[in-house]
Each structure stands twice: as structure tokens, then as C-alpha cells.
C-alpha positions in Angstrom: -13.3 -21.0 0.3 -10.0 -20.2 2.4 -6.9 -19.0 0.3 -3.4 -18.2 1.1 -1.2 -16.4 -1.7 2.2 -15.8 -1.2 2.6 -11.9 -2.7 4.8 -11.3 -5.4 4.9 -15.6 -6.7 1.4 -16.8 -6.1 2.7 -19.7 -4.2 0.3 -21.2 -1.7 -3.4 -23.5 -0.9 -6.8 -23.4 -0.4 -9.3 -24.8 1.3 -11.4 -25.9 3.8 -8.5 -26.4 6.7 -7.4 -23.3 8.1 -5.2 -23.4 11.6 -3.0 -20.9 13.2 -0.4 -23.1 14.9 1.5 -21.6 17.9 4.9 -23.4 18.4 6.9 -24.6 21.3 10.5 -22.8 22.3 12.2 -26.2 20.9 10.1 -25.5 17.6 7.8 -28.4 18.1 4.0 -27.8 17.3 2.3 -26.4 20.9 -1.4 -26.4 19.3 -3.7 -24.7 17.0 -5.1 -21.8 18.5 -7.3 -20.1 15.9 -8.1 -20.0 12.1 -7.0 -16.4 11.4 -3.9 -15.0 10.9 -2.2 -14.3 14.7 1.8 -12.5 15.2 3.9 -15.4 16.4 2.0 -18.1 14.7 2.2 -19.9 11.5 -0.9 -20.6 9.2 -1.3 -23.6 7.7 -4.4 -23.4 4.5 -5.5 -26.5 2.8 -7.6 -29.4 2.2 -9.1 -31.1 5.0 -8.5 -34.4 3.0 -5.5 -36.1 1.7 -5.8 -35.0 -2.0 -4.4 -37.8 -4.4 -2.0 -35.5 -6.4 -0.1 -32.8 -5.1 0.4 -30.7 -1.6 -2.0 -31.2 0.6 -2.1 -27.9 2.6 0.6 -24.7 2.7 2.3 -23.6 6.2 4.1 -20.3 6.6 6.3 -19.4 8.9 5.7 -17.7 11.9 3.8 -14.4 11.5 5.9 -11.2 12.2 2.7 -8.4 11.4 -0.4 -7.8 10.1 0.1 -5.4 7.8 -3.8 -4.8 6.7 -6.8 -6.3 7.9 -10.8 -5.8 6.7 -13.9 -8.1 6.3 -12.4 -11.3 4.7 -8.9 -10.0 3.6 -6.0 -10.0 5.7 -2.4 -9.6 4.3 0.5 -9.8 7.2 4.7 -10.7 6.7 6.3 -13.7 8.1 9.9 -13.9 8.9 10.7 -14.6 5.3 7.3 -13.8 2.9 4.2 -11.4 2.6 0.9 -13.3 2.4 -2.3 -12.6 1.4 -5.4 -14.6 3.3 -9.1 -14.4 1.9 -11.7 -16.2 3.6 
């Protein structure tokens, strides 16, 4: 299953949605455009349901770098956090 971990806290989701969201100059959502990490979009990890108790999905801010990428592992920086994807 998808997970997104926020190095150095923990902080973050998993599941079965995973979207890289591309955003609009005026910082409305443009569209989802993958389900990978992708420089200059945000990924958003979670359930694909609405879960009864808690968050339902985690979305970073836009990605700035991959940092390191192999066969279901990538870690990459946003404008304010390092992440760490496995899928």
C-alpha cells in the first residue's frame, strides 16, 4: 500500500489514493496529472474513502526535487518538508 512520511516527524497517510496535483498561477487546483512524485506538484496519499475518524488523505506542498529515486522508494523536498514515498 502507498505511504507518505514526512522525514524527521513521521507525519503523513497511506493508502490507496495517490495524485500528483499540478496547480493553477492563482493557486487553485489545475488537475491531477500522475501518481508519483513530479517537481512543481503536490502529492496528496490517502484513503480512497471517507474514513470515520481522523484525516482522510495527506497533501504536501509543491515539490521542489527529487532527491533519490529507485524501484518503489522515492524521497524528494518540498518548499517546506522532506518526504519519503513507498509504493
Amino acid at each position: 500500500m502507498p505511504q507518505l512520511r514526512r522525514v524527521g516527524d513521521g507525519a503523513g497517510d497511506s493508502g490507496g489514493r495517490v495524485e500528483a496535483i499540478r496547480w493553477k498561477e492563482d493557486g487553485t487546483m489545475d488537475k491531477v496529472v500522475g501518481d508519483m512524485p513530479i517537481v512543481g506538484c503536490s502529492l496528496l496519499v490517502g484513503s480512497i474513502h471517507t474514513r470515520m475518524f481522523g484525516q482522510d488523505y495527506w497533501l504536501t506542498t509543491p515539490i521542489t526535487k527529487i532527491l533519490e529515486e529507485k524501484p518503489g522508494y522515492v524521497r524528494f523536498k518540498t518548499w517546506n518538508s522532506e518526504y519519503e514515498f513507498t509504493h
